[in-house]
RODO-166084 format. One record per residue (C-alpha): y, z, x. Coordinates in steps of 0.02 Angstrom, whole numbers, plus 50000, padded with zeros to 5 digits. Example, Ala and Ser with C-alpha at 12.3 -4.5 7.8 and 13.67 -1.06 7.14 Angstrom:
+-------+-------+-------+
!     y !     z !     x !
+-------+-------+-------+
! 49775 ! 50390 ! 50615 !
! 49947 ! 50357 ! 50684 !
+-------+-------+-------+
This chain:
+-------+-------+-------+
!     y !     z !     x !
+-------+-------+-------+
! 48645 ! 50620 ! 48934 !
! 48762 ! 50732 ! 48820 !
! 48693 ! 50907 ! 48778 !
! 48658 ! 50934 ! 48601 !
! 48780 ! 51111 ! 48612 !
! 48929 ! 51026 ! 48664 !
! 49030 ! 50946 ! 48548 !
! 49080 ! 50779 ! 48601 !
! 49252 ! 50730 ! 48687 !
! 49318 ! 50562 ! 48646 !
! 49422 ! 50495 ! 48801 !
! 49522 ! 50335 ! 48815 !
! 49464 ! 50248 ! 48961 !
! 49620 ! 50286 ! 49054 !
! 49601 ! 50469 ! 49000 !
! 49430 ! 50466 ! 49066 !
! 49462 ! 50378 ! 49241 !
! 49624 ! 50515 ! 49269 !
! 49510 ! 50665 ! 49232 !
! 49380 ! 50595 ! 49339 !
! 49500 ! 50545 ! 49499 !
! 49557 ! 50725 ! 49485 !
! 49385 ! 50797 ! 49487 !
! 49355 ! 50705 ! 49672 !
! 49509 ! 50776 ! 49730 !
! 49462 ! 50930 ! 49686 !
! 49308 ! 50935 ! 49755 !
! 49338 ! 50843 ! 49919 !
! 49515 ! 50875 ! 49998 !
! 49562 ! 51019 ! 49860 !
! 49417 ! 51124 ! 49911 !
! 49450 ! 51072 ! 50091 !
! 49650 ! 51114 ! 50094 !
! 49582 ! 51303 ! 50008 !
! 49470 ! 51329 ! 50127 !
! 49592 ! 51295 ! 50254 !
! 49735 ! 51401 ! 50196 !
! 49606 ! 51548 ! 50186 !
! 49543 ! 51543 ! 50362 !
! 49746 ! 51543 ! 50418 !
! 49772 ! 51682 ! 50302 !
! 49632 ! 51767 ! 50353 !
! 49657 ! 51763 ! 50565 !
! 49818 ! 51839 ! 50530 !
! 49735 ! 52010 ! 50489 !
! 49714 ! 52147 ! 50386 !
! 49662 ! 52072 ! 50216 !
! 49706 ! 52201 ! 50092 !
! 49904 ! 52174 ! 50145 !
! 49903 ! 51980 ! 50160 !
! 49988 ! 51920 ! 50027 !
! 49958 ! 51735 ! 50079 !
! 49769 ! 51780 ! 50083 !
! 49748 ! 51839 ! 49904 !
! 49859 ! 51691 ! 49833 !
! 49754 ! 51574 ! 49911 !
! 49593 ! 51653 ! 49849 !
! 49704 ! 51663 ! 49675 !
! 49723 ! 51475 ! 49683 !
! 49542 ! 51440 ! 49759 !
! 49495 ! 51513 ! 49597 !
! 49599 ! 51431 ! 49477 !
! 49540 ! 51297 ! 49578 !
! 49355 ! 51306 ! 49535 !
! 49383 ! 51334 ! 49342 !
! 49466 ! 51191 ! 49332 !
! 49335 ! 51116 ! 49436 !
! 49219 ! 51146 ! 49293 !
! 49328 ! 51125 ! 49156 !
! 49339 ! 50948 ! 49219 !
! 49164 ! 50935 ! 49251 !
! 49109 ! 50992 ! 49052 !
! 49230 ! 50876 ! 48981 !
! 49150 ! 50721 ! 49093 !
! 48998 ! 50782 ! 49047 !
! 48989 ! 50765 ! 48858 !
! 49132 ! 50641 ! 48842 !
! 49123 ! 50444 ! 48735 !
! 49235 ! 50344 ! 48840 !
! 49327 ! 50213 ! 48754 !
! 49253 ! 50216 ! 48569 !
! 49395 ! 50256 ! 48452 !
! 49358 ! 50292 ! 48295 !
! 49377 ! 50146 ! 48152 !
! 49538 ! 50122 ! 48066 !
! 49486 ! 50181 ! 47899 !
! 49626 ! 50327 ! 47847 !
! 49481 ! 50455 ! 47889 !
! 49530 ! 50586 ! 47999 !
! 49400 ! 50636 ! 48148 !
! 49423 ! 50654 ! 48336 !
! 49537 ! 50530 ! 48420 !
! 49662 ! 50493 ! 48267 !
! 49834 ! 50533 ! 48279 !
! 49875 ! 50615 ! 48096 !
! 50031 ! 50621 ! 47984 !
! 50007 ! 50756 ! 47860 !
! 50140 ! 50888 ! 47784 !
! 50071 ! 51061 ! 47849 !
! 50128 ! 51210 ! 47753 !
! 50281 ! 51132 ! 47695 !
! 50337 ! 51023 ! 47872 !
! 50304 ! 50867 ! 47883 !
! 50213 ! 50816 ! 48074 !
! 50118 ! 50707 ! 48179 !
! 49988 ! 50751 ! 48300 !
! 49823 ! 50681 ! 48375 !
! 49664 ! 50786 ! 48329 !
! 49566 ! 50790 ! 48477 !
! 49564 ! 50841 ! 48670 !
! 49709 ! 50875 ! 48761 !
! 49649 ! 50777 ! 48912 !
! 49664 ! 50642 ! 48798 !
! 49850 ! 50654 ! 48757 !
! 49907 ! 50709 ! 48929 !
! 50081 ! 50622 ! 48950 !
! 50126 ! 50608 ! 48778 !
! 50241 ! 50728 ! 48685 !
! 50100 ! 50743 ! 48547 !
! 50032 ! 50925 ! 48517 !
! 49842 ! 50923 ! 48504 !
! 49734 ! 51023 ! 48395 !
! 49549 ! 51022 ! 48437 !
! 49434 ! 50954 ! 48273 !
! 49356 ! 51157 ! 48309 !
! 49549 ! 51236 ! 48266 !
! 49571 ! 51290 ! 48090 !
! 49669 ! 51158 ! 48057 !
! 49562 ! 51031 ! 48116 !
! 49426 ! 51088 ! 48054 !
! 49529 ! 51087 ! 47866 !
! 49553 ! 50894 ! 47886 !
! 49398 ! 50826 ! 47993 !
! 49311 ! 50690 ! 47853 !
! 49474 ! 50689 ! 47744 !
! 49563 ! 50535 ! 47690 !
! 49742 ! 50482 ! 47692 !
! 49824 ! 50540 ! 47520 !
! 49693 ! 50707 ! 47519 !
! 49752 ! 50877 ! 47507 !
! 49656 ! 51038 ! 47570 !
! 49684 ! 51207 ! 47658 !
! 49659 ! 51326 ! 47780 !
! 49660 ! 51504 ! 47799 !
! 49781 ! 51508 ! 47957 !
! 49726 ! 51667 ! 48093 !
! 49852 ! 51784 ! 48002 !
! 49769 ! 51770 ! 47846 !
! 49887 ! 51655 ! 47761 !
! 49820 ! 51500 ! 47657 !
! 49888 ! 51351 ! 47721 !
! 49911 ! 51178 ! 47614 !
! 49892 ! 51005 ! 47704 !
! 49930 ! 50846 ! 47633 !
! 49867 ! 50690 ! 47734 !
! 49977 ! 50554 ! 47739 !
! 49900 ! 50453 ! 47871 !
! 49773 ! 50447 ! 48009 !
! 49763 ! 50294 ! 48153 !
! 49655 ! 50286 ! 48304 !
! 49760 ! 50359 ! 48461 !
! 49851 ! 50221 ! 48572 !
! 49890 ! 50272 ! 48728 !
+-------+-------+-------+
């Protein structure tokens, strides 16, 4: 069941089984090599000197966010339903649009989504996305970018994301 607060994550099914084969390593044998670098830091002593301590509580930590990161995107994700091909722009479609004056190509979506590809991602939340979520190939709107600027975006095209 997807809470009603979280926006949706579309995943390929590839994209999905990655995120969730890194989750169980995570939480198995990740949690399980932290813990053990921590009790080896920790017998060798004084704790507020041990450098190898704190970096392994550092990473134990980084650890854990990701943990959940991956866990929230599982959560509310729609495995393998890409959007139709209909030149509308939503979640999962890789867009061609001019964008204040340069043309460029990116997928509007999750990053999880795109990992491996050399294709920048902008969330359907960004500005940007936002701008050109429901719009059709051959539309122009804008934005007002974070420094205040207006920005102009022409849609040229927008296909469902092949991996």
């Amino acid at each position: 069941m997807t809470d009603t607060t979280t926006p949706v994550v579309w995943l390929t099914q590839e994209a999905h089984d990655r995120l969730a084969a890194e989750l169980e390593q995570l939480s198995t044998t990740g949690r399980t090599d932290i813990a053990t670098k921590i009790e080896a830091a920790r017998s060798e002593g004084d704790l507020k000197e041990n450098g190898g301590y704190h970096a392994a509580r550092e990473e134990q930590a980084k650890q854990e966010a990701r943990i959940r990161q991956l866990q929230q995107i599982l959560r509310s994700a729609r495995v393998g339903e890409a959007p139709p091909d209909d030149g509308v722009v939503e979640p999962g479609m890789v867009v061609e649009a001019t964008v204040a004056g340069e043309r460029m190509r990116f997928l509007v979506g999750s990053r999880e989504v795109a990992d491996g590809t050399d294709l920048d991602v902008y969330s359907d939340r960004s500005p940007l996305g936002a701008a050109i979520v429901g719009r059709s190939r051959g539309e122009t709107t804008s934005y007002t970018a974070p420094n205040g600027k207006e920005i102009t975006v022409e849609i040229h095209e927008a296909k469902p994301y092949q991996p």
